[in-house]
KETI-686970 format. One record per residue (C-alpha): x, y, z; residue in three letters. Coordinates in steps of 0.02 Angstrom, whole numbers, plus 50000, padded with zeros to 5 digits. Layout:
N
XYZALA/...
end
This chain:
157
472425011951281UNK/474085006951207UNK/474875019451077UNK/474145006450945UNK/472375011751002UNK/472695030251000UNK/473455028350822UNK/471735021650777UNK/470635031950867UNK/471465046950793UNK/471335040650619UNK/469675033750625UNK/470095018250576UNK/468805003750607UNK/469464988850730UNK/468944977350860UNK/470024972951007UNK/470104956051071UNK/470954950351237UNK/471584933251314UNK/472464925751419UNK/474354921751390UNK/474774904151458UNK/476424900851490UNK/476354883851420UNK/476564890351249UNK/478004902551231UNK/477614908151046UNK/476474920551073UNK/475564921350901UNK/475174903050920UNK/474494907051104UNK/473554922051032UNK/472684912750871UNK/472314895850997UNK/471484909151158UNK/470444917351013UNK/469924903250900UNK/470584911350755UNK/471374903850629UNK/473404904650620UNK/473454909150441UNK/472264924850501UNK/473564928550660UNK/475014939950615UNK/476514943150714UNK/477774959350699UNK/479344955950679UNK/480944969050699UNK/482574964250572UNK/484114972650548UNK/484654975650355UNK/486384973150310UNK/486754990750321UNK/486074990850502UNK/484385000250480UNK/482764992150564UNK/481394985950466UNK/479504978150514UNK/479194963150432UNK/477224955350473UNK/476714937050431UNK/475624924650486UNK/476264916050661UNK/475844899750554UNK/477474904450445UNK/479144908450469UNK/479874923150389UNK/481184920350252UNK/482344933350262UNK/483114933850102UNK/481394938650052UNK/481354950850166UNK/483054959550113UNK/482524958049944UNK/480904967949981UNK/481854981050082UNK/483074983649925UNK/484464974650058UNK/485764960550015UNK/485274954450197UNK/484164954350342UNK/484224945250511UNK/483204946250678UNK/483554961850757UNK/484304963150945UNK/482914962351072UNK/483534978851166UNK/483814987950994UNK/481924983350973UNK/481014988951133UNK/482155002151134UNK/481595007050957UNK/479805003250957UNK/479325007451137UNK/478474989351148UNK/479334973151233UNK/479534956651135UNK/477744947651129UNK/476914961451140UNK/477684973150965UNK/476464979950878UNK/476494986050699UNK/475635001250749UNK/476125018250860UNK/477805011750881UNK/478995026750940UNK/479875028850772UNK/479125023350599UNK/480005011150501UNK/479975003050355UNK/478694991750356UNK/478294977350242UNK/476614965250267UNK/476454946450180UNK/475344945550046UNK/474394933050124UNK/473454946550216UNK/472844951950086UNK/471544935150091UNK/470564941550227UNK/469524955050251UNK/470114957150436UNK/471854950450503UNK/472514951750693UNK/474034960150745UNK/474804962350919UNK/473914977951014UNK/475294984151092UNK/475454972751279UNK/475444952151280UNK/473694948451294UNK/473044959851166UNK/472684959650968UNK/471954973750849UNK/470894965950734UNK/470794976950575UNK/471014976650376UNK/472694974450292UNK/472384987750180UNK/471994999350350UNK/473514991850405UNK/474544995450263UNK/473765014450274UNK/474435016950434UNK/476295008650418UNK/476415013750251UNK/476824995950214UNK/477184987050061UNK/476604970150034UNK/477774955649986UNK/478094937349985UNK/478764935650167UNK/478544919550219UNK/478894901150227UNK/477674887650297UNK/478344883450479UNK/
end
C-alpha cells in the first residue's frame, strides 16, 4: 500500500496495479516503466512538480513519450512562468522521491493539470507511489481525484 492505493481504496475508484522491474540501464523512468510493461509510451504518464513564477508548486502529467512545454504549463496555471521544481522542495512536498511521484495521495494537494492526450484512452498509467510501481486507471478518475484540469502540456520528445 502506498498512499496512492489508500486514496483509491477509499474512494472506490476502479484500478489495476502493475509492477516491474527498474533496470538501471535506463535512467528515465517512464521509458523503463512503458518498455517493463509493454505499454505503449503515449499511454505512460509521468508526474511532474514545477515551480510558477510566483513560487507556488504545481503537478503537471504527460506522456513520458513528450516533454513538457512549460510555457504551456504557466499559461494553464494562469502563471507568466513555470520551471522544474527543486528535487528536495518536491519530496519534501509530496512525501514521494523523484521516480517514484505520484499524482495521487501526495502530502499536500496541488494544483494539478493533466495533457489532453489522456483523454484518448480509456485507461492511462501513472506512477503508484515507489519506482517499480504504476496505477493504471481512467483520466477522468484521475482528474476526479487531483481535481485536475486538462491542457495542452506537451511537446513530442
Amino acid at each position: 500500500m502506498t498512499p496512492a492505493t489508500r486514496l483509491l481504496d477509499q474512494h472506490a475508484v476502479d484500478y489495476r496495479l502493475h509492477s516491474y522491474e527498474h533496470t538501471t540501464a535506463n535512467s528515465d523512468y517512464g521509458i523503463d516503466a512503458s518498455e517493463q510493461l509493454g505499454v505503449a509510451p503515449e499511454q505512460v504518464f509521468k508526474t511532474l512538480v514545477a515551480e510558477l513564477d510566483s513560487h507556488a508548486l504545481v503537478v503537471a502529467i504527460v506522456p513520458v513519450s513528450s516533454r513538457l512545454h512549460m510555457k504551456s504549463l504557466a499559461n494553464a496555471a494562469g502563471a507568466k512562468k513555470a520551471f522544474m521544481a527543486d528535487r528536495a522542495r518536491v519530496e519534501k512536498t509530496t512525501g514521494y522521491v523523484l521516480g517514484g511521484v505520484s499524482p495521487l495521495g501526495q502530502k499536500k494537494a496541488l494544483p494539478t493539470f493533466i495533457d489532453k492526450s489522456a483523454q484518448a484512452f480509456d485507461t492511462i498509467f501513472v506512477s503508484g507511489g515507489r519506482r517499480g510501481l504504476e496505477i493504471e486507471l481512467g483520466p477522468d478518475d484521475l482528474s476526479a481525484l487531483t481535481s485536475a484540469r486538462f491542457a495542452n502540456l506537451g511537446e513530442h520528445a
